[in-house]
C-alpha positions as CSV (number, residue, x, y, z in Angstrom):
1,X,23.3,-17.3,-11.3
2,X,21.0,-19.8,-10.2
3,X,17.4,-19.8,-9.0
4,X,17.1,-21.5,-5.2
5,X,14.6,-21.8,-2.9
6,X,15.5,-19.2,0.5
7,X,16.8,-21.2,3.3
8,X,14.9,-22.0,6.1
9,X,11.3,-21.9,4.6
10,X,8.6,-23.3,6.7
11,X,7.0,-27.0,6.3
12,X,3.5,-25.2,5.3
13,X,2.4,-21.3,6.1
14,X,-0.1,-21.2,8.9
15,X,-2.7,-18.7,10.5
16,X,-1.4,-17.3,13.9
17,X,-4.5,-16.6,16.0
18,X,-4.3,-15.8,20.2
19,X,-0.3,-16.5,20.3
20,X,-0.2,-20.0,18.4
21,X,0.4,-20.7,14.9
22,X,-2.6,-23.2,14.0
23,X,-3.9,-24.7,10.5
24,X,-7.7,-23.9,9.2
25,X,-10.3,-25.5,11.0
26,X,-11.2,-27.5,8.6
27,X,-7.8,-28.4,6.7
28,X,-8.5,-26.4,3.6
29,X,-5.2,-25.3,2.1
30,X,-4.1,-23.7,-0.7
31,X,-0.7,-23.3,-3.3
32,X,1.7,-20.9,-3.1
33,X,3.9,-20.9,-6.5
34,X,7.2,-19.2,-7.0
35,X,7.2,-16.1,-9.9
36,X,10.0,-17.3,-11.2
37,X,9.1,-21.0,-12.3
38,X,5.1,-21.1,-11.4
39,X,6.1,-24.4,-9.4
40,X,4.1,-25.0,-6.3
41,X,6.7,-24.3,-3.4
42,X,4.8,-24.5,-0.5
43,X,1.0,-24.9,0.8
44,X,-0.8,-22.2,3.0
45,X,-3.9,-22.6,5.2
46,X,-6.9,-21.1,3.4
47,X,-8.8,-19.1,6.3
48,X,-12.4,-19.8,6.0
49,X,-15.2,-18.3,8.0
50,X,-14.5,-20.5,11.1
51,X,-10.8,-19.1,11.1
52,X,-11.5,-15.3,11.0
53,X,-14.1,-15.9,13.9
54,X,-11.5,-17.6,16.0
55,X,-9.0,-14.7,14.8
56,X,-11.5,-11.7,15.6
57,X,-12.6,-14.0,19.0
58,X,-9.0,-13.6,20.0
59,X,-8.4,-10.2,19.1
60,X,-11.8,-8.9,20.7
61,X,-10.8,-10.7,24.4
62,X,-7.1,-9.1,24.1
63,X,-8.8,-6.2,23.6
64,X,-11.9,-6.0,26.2
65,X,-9.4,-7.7,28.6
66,X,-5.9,-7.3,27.7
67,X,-3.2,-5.1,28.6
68,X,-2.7,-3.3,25.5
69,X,-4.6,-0.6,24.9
70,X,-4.5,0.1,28.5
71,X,-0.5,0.3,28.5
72,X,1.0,3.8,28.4
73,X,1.7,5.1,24.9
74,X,5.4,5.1,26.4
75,X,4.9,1.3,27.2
76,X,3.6,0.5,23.5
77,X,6.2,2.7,22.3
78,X,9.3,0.6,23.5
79,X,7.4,-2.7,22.2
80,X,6.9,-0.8,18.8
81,X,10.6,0.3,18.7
82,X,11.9,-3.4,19.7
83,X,9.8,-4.6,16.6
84,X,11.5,-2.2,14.3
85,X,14.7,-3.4,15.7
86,X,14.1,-7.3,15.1
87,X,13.2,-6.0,11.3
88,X,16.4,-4.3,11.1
89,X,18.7,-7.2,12.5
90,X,16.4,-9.4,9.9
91,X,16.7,-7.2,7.0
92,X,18.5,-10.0,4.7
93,X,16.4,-12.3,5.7
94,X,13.3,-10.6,4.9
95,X,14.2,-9.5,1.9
96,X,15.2,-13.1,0.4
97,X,11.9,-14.2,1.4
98,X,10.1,-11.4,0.1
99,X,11.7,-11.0,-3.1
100,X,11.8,-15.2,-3.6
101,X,7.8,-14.6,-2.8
102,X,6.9,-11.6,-5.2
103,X,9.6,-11.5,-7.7
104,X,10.7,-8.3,-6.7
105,X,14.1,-7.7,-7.4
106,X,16.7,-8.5,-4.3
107,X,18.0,-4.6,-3.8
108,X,14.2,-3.4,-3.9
109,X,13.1,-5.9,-1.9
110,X,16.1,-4.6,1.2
111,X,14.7,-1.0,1.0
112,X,11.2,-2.4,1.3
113,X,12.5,-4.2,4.7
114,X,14.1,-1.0,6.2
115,X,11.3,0.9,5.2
116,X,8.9,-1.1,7.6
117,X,11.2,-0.7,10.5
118,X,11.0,2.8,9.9
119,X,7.0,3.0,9.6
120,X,7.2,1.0,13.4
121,X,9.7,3.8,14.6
122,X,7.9,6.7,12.9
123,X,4.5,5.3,14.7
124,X,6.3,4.6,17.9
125,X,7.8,8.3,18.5
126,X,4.4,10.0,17.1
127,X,2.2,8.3,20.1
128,X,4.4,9.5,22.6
129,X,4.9,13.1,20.8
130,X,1.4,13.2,20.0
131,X,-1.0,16.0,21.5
132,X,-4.5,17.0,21.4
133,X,-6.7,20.3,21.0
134,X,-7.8,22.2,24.3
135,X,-10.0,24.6,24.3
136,X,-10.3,27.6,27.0
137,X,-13.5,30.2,27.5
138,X,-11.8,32.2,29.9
139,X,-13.4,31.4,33.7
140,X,-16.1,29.9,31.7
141,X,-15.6,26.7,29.9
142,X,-12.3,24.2,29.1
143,X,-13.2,21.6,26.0
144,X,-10.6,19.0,25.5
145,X,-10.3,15.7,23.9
146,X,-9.3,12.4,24.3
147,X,-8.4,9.9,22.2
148,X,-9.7,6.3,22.5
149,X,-8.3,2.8,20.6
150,X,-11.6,1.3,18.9
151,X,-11.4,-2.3,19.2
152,X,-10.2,-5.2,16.0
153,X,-8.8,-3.4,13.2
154,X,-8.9,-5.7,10.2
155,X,-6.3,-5.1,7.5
156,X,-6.3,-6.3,4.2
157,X,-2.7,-6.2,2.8
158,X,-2.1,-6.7,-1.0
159,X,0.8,-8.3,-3.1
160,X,2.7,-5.7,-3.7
161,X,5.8,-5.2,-1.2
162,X,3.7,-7.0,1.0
163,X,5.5,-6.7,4.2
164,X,6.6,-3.0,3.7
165,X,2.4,-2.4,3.2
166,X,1.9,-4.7,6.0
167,X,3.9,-2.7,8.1
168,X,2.1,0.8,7.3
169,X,-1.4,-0.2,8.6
170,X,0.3,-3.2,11.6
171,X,2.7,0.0,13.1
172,X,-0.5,2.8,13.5
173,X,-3.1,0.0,14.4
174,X,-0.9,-1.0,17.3
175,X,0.6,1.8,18.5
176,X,-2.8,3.7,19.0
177,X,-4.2,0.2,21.0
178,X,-6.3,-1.2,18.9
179,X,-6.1,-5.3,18.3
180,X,-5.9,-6.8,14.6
181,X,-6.5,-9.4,12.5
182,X,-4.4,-9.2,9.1
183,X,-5.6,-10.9,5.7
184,X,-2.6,-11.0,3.6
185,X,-2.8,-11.3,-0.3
186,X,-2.9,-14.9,-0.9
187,X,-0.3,-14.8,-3.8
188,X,2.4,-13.4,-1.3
189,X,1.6,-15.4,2.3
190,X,5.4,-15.6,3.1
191,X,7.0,-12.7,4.7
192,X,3.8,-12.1,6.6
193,X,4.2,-15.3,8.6
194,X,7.2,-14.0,9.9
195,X,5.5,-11.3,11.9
196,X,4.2,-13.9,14.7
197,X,7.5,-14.3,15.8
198,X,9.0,-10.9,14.9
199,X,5.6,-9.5,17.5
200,X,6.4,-12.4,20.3
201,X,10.5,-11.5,20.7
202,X,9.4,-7.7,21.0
203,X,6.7,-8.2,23.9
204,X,3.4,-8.0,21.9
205,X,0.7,-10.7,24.4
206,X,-0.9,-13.0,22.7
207,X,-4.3,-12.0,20.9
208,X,-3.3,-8.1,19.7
209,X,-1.8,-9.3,16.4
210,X,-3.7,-12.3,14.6
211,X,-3.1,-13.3,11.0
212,X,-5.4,-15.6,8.8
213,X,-4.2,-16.3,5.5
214,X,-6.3,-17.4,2.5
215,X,-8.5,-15.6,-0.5
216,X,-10.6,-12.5,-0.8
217,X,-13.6,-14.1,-1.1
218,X,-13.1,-16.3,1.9
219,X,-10.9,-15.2,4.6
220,X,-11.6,-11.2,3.5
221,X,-14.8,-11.3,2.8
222,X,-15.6,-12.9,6.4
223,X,-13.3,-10.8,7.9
224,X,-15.0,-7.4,6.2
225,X,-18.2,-8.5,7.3
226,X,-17.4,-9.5,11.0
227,X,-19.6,-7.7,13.6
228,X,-17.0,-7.6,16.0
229,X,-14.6,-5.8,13.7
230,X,-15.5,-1.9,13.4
231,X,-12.7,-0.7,10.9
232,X,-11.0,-2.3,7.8
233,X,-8.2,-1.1,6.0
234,X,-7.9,-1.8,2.8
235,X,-5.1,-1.8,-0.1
236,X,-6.0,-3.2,-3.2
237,X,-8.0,-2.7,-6.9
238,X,-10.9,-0.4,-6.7
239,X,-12.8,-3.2,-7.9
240,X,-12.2,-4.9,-4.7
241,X,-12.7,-1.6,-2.7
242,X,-16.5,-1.2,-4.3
243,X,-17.1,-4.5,-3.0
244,X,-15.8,-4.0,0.7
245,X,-17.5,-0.5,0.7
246,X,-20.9,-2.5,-0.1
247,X,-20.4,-5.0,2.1
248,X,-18.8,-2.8,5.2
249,X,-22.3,-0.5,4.9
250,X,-24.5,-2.2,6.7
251,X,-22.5,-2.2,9.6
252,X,-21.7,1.5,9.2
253,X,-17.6,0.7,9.5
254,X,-15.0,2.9,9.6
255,X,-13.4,2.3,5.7
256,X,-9.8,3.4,4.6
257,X,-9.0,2.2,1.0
258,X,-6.0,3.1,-0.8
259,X,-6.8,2.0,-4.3
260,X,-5.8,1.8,-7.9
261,X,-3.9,4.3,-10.0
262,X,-3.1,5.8,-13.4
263,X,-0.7,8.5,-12.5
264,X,0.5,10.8,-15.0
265,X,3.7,12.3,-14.8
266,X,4.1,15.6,-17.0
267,X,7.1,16.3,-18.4
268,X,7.1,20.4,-19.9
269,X,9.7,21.3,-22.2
270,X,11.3,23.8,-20.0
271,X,11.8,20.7,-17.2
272,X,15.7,18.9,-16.5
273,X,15.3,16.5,-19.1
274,X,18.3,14.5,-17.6
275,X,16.3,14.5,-13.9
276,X,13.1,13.6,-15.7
277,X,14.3,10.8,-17.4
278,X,15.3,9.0,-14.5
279,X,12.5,9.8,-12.8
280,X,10.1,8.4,-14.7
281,X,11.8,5.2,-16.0
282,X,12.2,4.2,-12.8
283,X,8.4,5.1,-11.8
284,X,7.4,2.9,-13.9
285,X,9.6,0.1,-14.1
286,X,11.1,0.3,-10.3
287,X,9.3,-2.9,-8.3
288,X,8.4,-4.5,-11.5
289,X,6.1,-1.7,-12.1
290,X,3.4,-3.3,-9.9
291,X,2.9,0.0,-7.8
292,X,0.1,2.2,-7.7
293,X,1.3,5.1,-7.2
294,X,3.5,4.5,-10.7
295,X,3.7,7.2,-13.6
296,X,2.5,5.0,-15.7
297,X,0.9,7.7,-18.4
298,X,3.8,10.1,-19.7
299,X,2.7,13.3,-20.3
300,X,5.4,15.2,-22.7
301,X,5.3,18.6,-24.5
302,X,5.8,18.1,-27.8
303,X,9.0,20.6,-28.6
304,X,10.7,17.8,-26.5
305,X,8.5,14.8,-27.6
306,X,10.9,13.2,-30.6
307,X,13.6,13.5,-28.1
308,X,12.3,12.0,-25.1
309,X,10.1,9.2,-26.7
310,X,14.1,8.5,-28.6
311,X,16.0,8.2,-25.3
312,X,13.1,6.8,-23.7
313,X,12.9,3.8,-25.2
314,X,16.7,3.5,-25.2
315,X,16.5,3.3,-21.3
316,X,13.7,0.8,-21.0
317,X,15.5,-1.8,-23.6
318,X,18.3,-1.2,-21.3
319,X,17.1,-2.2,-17.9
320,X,18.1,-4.9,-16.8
321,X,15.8,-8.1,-16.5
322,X,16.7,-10.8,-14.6
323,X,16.6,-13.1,-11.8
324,X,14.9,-11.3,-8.3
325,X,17.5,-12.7,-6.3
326,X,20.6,-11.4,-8.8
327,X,21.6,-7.5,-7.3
328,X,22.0,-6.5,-10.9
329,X,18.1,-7.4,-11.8
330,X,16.6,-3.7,-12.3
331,X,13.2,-5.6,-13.4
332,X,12.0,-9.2,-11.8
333,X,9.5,-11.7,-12.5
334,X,5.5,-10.4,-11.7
335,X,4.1,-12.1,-9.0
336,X,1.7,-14.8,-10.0
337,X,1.0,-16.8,-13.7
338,X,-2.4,-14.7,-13.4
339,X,-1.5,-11.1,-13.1
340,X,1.1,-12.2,-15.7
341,X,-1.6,-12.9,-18.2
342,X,-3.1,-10.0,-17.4
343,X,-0.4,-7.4,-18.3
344,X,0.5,-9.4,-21.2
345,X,-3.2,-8.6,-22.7
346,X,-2.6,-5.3,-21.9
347,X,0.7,-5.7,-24.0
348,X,-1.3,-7.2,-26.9
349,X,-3.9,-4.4,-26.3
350,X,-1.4,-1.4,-26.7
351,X,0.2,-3.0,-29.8
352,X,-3.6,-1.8,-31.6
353,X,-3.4,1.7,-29.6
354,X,0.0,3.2,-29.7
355,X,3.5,3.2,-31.6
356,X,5.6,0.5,-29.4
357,X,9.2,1.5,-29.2
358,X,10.2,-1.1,-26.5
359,X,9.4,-4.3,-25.5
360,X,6.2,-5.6,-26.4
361,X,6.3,-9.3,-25.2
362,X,8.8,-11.7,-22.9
363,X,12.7,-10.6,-22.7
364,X,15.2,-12.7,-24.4
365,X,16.7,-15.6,-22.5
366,X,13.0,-16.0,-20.1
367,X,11.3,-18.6,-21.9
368,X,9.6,-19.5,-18.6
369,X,8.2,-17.6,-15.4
370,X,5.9,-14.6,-15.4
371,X,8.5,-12.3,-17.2
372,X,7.6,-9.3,-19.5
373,X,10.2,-7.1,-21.2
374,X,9.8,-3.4,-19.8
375,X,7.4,-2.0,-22.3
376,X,7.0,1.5,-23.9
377,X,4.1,2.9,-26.3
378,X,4.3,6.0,-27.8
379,X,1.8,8.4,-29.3
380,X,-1.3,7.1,-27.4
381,X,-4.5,7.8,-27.5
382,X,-6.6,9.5,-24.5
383,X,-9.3,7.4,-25.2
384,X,-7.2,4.3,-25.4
385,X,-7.6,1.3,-22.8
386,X,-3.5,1.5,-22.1
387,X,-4.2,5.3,-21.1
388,X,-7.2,4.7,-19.1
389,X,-7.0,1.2,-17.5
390,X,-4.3,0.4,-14.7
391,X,-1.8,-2.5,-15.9
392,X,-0.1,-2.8,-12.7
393,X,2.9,-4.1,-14.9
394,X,6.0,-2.6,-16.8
395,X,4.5,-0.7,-19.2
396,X,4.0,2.6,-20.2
397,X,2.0,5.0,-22.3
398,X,3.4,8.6,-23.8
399,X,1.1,11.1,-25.0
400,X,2.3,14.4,-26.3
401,X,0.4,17.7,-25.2
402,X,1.0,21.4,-26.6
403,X,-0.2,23.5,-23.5
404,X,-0.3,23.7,-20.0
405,X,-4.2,23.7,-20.5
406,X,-3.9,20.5,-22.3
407,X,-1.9,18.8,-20.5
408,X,-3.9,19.6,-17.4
409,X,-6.5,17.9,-19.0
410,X,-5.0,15.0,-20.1
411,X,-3.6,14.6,-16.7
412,X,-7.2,14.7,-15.5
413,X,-8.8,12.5,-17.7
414,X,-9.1,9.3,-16.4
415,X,-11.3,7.6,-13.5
416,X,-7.9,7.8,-10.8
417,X,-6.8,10.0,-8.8
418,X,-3.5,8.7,-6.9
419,X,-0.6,10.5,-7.8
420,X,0.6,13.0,-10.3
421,X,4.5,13.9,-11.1
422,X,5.1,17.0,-12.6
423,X,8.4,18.6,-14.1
424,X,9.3,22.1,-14.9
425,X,11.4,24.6,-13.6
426,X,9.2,27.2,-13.7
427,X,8.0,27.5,-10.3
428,X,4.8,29.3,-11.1
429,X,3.5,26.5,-13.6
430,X,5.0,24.0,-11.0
431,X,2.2,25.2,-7.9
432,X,-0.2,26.3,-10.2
433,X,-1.0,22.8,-12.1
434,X,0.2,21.0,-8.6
435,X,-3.3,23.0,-7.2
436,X,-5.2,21.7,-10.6
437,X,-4.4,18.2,-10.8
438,X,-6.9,15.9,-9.4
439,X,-4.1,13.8,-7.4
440,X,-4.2,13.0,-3.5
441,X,-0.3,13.8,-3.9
442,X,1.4,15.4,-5.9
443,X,5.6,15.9,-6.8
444,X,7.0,18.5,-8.5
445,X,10.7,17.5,-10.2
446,X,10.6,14.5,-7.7
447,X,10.3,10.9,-8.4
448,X,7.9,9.0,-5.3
449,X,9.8,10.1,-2.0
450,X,7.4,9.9,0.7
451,X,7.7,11.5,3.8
452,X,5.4,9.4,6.9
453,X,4.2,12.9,8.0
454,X,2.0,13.5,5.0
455,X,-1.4,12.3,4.1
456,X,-1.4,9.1,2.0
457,X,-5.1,8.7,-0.1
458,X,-6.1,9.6,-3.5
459,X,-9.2,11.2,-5.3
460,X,-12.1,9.5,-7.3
461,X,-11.1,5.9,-7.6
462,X,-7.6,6.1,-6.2
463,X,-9.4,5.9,-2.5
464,X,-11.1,6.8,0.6
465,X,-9.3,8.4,3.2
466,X,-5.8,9.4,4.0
467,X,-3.4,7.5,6.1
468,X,0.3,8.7,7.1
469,X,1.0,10.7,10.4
470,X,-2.0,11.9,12.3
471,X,-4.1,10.8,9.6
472,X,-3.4,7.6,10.3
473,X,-3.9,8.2,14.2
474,X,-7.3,9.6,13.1
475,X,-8.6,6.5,11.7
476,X,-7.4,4.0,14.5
477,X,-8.8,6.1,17.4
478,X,-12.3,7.6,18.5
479,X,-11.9,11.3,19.2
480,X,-14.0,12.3,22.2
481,X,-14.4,15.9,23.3
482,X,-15.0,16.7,27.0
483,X,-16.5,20.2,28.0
484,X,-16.4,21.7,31.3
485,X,-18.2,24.6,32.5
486,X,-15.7,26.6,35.2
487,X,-18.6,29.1,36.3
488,X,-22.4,28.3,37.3
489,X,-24.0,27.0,34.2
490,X,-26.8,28.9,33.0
491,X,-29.1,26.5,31.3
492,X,-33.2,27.8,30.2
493,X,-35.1,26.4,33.1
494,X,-37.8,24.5,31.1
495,X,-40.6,23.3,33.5
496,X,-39.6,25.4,36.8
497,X,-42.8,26.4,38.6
498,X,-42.9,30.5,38.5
């Protein structure tokens, strides 16, 4: 099979702002390389200070004097359901693009594009399902609320299944009223161009969805200090989230970051050995293992420890690396020469740390491209940086534990707080340690299914907040509550002559 460039691609990727797609203000571009050779394949605008103005200038008129938030939820709804249908009839499309962008592997990359339709659907029904809390006193008082949009939402998407994450904060920004501007990651500008045109088929005016391309520091950093833009949400390295917390503060906005990870999965003796395998070989090593909600510290009692380190490493030297646009590949190319440099230290690092059993460098028959063999140490250290530090790669640490009390606190020891994956059948152990675990989600003898109904966030460095379901309709709207008295109201009558 051959490499080749997607058909159709663009002559250069632009910033859409108020319903055009137009290049920075002052020319500045930037390179957009492919994973797979680190060639330059096409240049993007770099958004500069100038841009996002322009961007939030748009989004602030479409809101203060557009029809958006003033539609109907049913109104926004059929928009938001016409936008999930375009993503559907585009899936292919969007995939290719996507997976030639990112190096995620061609399969992954499809589920990623039906997954956003379904975040636009499941954001769609909610507004029109959605209810609110009344409150009666009995022939005294009713207390209700309503639920107000709050203006620009600015959302800062990162490289990882871009336009799946894209999709997750674009479908509850909209569909609650609000206006946006998005900031892709500038190593993956591709499939987010193509929501201009996905948004102007489905009905969206001009102005409520704006996107400025270009680097943290620039575009994002402008955009997360805008006036005129009162929330930011956030996916990315808790590095970066410190940095937008501190520079979000002095205008007091609303924050939601889902940050990094170091999830461990905990594997008991007593647990389907079979069920946990696969589970956590593909936790880790599922979308190139640049996830963060991946199990990327194995946590395995040691009466089963031999065995599963043993068939462990079997697995990883057999997934299959290859091509992102092959359907076999199981493992791509990372995303950019940088993050590949990055892992590969890490890869270096763990050789000093731990026993490696797989991997350990670039797969045979890859000499070029940002490709790492899907890597597995054993016997690692709690203190070690591979147990502590997010690679964001494929990789993988295993640690053995004796009890349930040390394994608890294995689990716990580390600065994150994402996810935790635990496996057992004894239902007792199973709630017990699920209640323990310092995790913003936890699943027992599951790998990462994610139902849109459920809180998304993590703990301690993992993140601020929670998105999904009415979480997620909690941070785009202001909640007001309205009290009326039914009867006289009886109020101290302060300064009334006697």
């Amino acid at each position: 099979m051959t490499h080749e460039q997607p058909a159709g691609l663009p002559d250069k990727i632009r910033h859409f702002i108020d319903g055009a797609f137009v290049d920075s203000v002052g020319g500045e571009e930037f390179d957009v390389l492919d994973p797979v050779t680190n060639e330059n394949y096409i240049r993007a605008s770099a958004g500069q200070q100038a841009d996002i103005d322009l961007a939030v200038a748009a989004a602030k008129r479409a809101f203060d004097e557009g029809p958006w938030p003033r539609m109907l939820p049913r109104e926004r709804s059929r928009v938001l359901h016409r936008v999930a249908d375009i993503v559907e009839s585009r899936d292919a499309q969007l995939a290719e693009l996507e997976s030639f962008d990112s190096g995620l592997p061609i399969t992954q990359a499809k589920g990623q594009a039906r997954r956003a339709a379904e975040n636009f659907r499941f954001f769609a029904d909610l507004i029109v399902a959605q209810h609110d809390d009344t409150f009666k006193v009995p022939g005294r008082q009713v207390n209700y609320v309503n639920r107000k949009p709050i203006g620009v939402a600015g959302l800062i998407t990162p490289w990882n299944t871009p336009f799946m994450l894209e999709s997750w904060k674009l479908g509850p920004a909209l569909a609650t009223g609000n206006t946006v501007v998005l900031k892709p990651a500038e190593f993956t500008p591709l499939s987010a161009s193509l929501w201009a045109e996905i948004f102007r088929e489905a009905g969206v005016p001009d102005g409520v969805f704006n996107l400025v391309n270009g680097l943290g520091e620039e575009a994002g950093d402008a955009l997360v200090k805008h006036p005129d833009v009162p929330l930011i949400s956030f996916t990315g390295e808790s590095s970066t989230g410190s940095l937008i917390f501190g520079n979000a503060a002095p205008f007091l906005k609303g924050l939601s970051m889902e940050l990094g990870g170091k999830s461990p999965a905990v594997v008991f003796a007593d647990a389907d050995l079979d069920a946990a395998l696969d589970a956590t070989v593909f936790g880790v090593f599922s979308l190139n293992g640049e996830r963060c909600t991946a199990g990327s510290r194995i946590l395995v009692q040691r009466d089963i420890y031999d065995e599963f380190v043993e068939r462990y490493a079997e697995r990883a030297k057999n997934v299959v690396v290859g091509l992102p646009s092959d359907p076999a590949t199981e493992v791509g190319a990372l995303v950019h020469p940088e993050h590949y440099a990055k892992v590969m230290s890490y890869v270096e690092i763990g050789k000093g740390e731990g026993r490696l059993v797989a991997g350990g460098g670039r797969p045979e028959g890859f000499p070029t491209g940002n490709y790492v063999a899907p890597t597995v140490f054993a016997d690692v250290s709690p203190d070690a940086r591979i147990f502590q530090e997010e690679i964001f790669g494929p990789v993988v640490a295993i640690t053995p534990f004796d009890t349930d009390e040390e394994a608890l606190a294995l689990a716990n020891n580390t600065k994150y707080g994402l996810a935790a994956y635990i496996w057992t059948s004894n239902l007792k152990r199973a709630h017990n340690f699920a209640q323990s675990v310092e995790a913003g989600m936890v699943w027992l003898n599951s790998n990462n299914v994610r139902d849109l109904r459920t809180p998304f966030g993590g703990v301690k460095a993992s993140g601020l907040g929670h998105e999904g379901g009415y979480r997620s309709i909690d941070f785009y709207t202001d909640q007001q509550a309205v009290h009326i008295t039914l009867n006289e109201a009886h109020s101290p009558r302060f300064g009334a002559s006697k």
